[in-house]
C-alpha positions in Angstrom: -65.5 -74.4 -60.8 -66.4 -78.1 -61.4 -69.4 -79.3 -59.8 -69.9 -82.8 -58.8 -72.9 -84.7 -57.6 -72.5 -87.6 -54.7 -74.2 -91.2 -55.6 -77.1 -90.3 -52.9 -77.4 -86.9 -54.6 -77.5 -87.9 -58.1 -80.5 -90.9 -57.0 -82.5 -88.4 -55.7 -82.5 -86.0 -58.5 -83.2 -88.9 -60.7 -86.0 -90.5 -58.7 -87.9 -86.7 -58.4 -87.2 -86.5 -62.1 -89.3 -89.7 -62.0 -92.0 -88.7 -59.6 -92.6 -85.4 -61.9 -92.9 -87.5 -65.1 -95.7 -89.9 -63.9 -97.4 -86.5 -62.8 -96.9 -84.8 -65.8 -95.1 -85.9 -69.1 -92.3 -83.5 -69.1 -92.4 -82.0 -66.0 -89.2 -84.0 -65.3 -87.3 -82.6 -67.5 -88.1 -79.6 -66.4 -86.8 -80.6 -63.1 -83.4 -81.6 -64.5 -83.3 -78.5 -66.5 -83.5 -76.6 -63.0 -81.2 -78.7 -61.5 -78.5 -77.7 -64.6 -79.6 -74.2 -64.0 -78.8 -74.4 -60.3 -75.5 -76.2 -61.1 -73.9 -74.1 -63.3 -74.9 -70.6 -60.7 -73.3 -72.8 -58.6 -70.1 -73.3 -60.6 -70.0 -69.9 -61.9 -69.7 -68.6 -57.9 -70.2 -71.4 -55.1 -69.2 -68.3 -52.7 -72.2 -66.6 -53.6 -74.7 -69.1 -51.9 -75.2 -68.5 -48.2 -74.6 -71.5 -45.3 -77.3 -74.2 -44.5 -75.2 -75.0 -41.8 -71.5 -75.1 -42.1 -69.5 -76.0 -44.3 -72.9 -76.4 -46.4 -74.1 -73.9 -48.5 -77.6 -74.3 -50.6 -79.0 -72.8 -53.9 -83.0 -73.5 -53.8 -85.0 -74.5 -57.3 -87.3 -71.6 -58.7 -90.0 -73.7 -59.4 -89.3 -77.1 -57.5 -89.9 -77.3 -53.3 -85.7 -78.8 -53.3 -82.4 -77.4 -52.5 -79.2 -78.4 -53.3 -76.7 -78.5 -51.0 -73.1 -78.6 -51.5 -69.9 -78.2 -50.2 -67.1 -76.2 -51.8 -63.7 -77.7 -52.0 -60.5 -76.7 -53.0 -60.8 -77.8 -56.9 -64.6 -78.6 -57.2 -68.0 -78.4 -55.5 -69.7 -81.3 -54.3 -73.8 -81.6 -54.4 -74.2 -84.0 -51.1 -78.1 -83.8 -51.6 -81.0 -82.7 -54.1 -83.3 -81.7 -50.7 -87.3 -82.0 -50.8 -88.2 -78.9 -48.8 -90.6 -80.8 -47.1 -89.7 -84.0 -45.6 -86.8 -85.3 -43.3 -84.4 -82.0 -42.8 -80.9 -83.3 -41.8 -81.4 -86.6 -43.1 -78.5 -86.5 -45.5 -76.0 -85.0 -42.4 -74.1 -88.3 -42.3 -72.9 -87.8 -46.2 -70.3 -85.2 -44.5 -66.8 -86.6 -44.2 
């Protein structure tokens, strides 16, 4: 299945990507490279990922504190937010239609 990211989504993957690369050249890349990883499990079966509240589901990065979360709809799934594990839970609730 297709998966799309939202504006908001897409800026916070880019601006972590960022943050990584000032820490550590590369280390943003890596990020991204996650990310693609958790995309395409995504894709391959959006079912499979359990609820983070519904209708959200969530995949979590292996080596990254972040979640995505997504919603899965009829002919694609939508990433609403790249999540940082640790600050503001619920901040990106009013992205929901």
């Amino acid at each position: 299945m297709r998966v799309t990211l939202e504006h908001e989504a897409e800026q916070e993957m880019l601006v972590a990507a960022e943050y990584y690369n000032e820490q550590q050249n590369g280390l943003g890349t890596d990020f991204l490279d996650e990310v693609d990883d958790a995309t395409d499990a995504i894709g391959r079966a959006p079912l499979r990922h359990g609820f983070y509240g519904r209708p959200i589901r969530s995949i979590a990065l292996k080596r990254f504190p972040y979640r995505l979360l997504f919603a899965v709809e009829t002919d694609r799934v939508v990433v609403v937010a790249v999540m940082h594990l640790h600050r503001r839970p619920g901040y990106w609730k009013h992205r929901l239609s």
